[in-house]
C-alpha positions in Angstrom: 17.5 -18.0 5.6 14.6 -15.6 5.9 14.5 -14.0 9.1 12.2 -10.7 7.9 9.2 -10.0 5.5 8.3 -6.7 4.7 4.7 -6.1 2.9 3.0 -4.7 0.6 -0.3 -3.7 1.4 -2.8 -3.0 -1.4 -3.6 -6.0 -3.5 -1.5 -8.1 -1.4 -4.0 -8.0 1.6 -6.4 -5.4 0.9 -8.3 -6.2 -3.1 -7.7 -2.8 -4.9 -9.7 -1.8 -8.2 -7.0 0.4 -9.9 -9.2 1.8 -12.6 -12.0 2.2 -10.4 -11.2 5.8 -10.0 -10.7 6.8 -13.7 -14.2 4.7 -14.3 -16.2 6.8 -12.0 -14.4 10.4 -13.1 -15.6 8.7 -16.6 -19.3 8.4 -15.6 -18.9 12.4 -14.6 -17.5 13.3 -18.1 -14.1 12.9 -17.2 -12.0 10.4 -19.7 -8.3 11.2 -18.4 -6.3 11.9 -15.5 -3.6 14.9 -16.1 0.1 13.9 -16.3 -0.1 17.2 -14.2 -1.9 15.5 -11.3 0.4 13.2 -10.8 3.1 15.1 -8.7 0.1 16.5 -6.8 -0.7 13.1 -5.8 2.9 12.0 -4.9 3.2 14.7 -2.7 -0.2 13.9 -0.8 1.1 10.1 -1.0 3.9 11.6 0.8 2.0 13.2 3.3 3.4 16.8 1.9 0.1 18.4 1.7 -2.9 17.5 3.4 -6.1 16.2 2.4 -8.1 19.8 2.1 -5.2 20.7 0.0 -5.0 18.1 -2.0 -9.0 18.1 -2.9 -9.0 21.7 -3.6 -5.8 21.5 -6.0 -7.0 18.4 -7.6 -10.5 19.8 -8.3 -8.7 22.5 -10.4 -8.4 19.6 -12.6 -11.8 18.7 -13.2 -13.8 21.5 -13.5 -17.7 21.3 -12.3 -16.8 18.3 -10.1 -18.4 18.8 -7.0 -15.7 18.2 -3.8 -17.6 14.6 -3.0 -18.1 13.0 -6.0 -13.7 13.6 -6.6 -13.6 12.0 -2.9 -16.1 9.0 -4.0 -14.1 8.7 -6.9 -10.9 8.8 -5.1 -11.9 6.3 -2.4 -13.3 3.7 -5.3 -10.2 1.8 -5.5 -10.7 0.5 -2.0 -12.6 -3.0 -1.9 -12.2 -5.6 0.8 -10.1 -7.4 2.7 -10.5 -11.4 2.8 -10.9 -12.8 6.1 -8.8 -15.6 5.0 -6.2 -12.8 4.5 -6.8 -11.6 8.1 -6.4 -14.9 9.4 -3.1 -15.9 7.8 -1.2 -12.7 9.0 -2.7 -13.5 12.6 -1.1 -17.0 12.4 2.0 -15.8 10.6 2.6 -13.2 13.7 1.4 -15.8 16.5 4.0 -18.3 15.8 6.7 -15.7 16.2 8.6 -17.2 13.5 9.4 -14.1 11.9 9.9 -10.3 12.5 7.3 -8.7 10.0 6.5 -5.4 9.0 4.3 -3.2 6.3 5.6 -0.7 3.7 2.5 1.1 1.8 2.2 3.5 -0.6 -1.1 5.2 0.9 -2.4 8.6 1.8 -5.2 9.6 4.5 -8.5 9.2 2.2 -7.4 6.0 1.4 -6.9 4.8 4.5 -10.2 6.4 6.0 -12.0 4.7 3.3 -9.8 1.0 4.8 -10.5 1.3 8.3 -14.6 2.1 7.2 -14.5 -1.2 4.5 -12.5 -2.9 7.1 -14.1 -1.9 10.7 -11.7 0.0 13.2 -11.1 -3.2 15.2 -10.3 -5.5 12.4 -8.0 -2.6 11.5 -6.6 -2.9 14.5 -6.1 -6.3 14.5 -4.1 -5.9 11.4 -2.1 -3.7 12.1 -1.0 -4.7 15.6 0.4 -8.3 14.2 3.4 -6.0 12.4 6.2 -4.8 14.1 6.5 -1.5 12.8 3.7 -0.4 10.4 4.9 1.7 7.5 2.4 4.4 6.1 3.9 6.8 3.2 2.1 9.7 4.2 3.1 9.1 7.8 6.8 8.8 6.8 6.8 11.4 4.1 8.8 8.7 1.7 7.1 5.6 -1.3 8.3 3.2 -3.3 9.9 2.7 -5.5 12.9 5.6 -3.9 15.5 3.7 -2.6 15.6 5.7 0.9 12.1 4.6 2.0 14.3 0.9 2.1 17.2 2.0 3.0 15.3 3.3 6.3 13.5 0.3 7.2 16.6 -1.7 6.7 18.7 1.4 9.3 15.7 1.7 11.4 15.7 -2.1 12.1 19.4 -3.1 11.6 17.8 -5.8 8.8 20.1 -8.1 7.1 18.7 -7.3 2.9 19.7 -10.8 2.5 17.3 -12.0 5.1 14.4 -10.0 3.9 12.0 -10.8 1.7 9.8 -8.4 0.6 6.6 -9.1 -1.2 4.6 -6.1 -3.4 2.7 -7.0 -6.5 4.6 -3.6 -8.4 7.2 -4.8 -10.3 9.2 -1.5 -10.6 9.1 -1.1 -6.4 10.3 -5.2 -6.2 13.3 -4.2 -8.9 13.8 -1.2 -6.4 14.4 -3.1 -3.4 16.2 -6.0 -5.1 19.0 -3.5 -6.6 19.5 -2.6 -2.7 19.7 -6.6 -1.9 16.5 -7.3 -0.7 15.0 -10.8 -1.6 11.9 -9.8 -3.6 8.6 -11.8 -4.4 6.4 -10.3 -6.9 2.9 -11.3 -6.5 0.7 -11.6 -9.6 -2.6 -10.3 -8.6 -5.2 -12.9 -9.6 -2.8 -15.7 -9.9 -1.2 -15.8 -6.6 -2.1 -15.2 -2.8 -0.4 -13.8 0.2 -1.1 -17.2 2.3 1.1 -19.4 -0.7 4.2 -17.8 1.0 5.4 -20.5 2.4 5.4 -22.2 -1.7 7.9 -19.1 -2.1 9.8 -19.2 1.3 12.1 -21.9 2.6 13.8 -21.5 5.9 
């Protein structure tokens, strides 16, 4: 029986547009993004550097950018978040049923850029129906390491076999499913959040 669900939150609940960023670094002359940045941004996903840091390092990467457009491009990824969405994690939380929480890869431009797309209360609102609210750059772990699960599961004395966990990434759902969590992974496009209950019996 499933007793816990742990999120996702990008493309689950919040739309992403994961090339955004590489289109608008395109429209400055920019066709690639370094193999070299990636560790950079890890560590900033991490919460390992902070955001002045990480602007200033990155820009080393795309010489003549000026320090906005890199944020503007950055922050392009974020789009919105349903209402429908919104409502369906509301109702989930109000009937009690089960002890949710949120695991996200994120950093502090991103989620700036939510709460402004979103509005600070409906953030709020959001937020408040988990029970613990998992932020990578607040916790200085992401998927798909095995220790950022292994601590929710510690943390919150979960039973892996009574936890479903729901990301649309395959290679953090085969991460969690190796340490026995009950995995859904949600194609983007094809299937929503509020089917759940399609997936979930019990």
């Amino acid at each position: 029986m499933i007793k816990n669900l742990l999120f996702d939150f990008g493309d689950v609940f919040i739309n992403l547009d994961k090339e955004a960023t590489l289109r608008k670094l395109g429209e400055a002359g920019y066709t690639e993004i370094s193999a070299e940045l990636y560790p950079l941004i890890f560590q900033y996903e991490k919460g390992l550097i902070a955001t002045d840091e990480f602007t200033t390092r990155a820009m080393n990467y795309f010489p003549g950018l000026e320090k906005e457009e890199l944020v503007k491009a950055w922050n392009a990824i974020i789009l919105d978040f349903p209402e429908y969405r919104l409502d369906f994690i509301r109702d989930l939380a109000s009937r009690d049923n089960y002890r949710l929480f949120l695991l996200s890869n994120t950093n502090s431009l991103h989620i700036e850029k939510v709460k402004e797309k979103m509005g600070e209360e409906r953030y709020s609102v959001f937020a408040s129906c988990f029970e613990r609210f998992y932020l990578s750059h607040e916790i200085g772990m992401r998927k798909p390491e095995p220790e950022v699960f292994k601590m929710i599961k510690e943390q919150n004395a979960l039973v892996t076999s009574e936890t479903l966990f729901i990301d649309d990434t395959l290679e953090h759902i085969e991460s969690a499913a190796r340490l026995g969590f009950r995995t859904w992974h949600l194609k983007v496009g094809t299937e929503e959040v509020i089917d759940l209950f399609k997936k979930v019996s019990g």
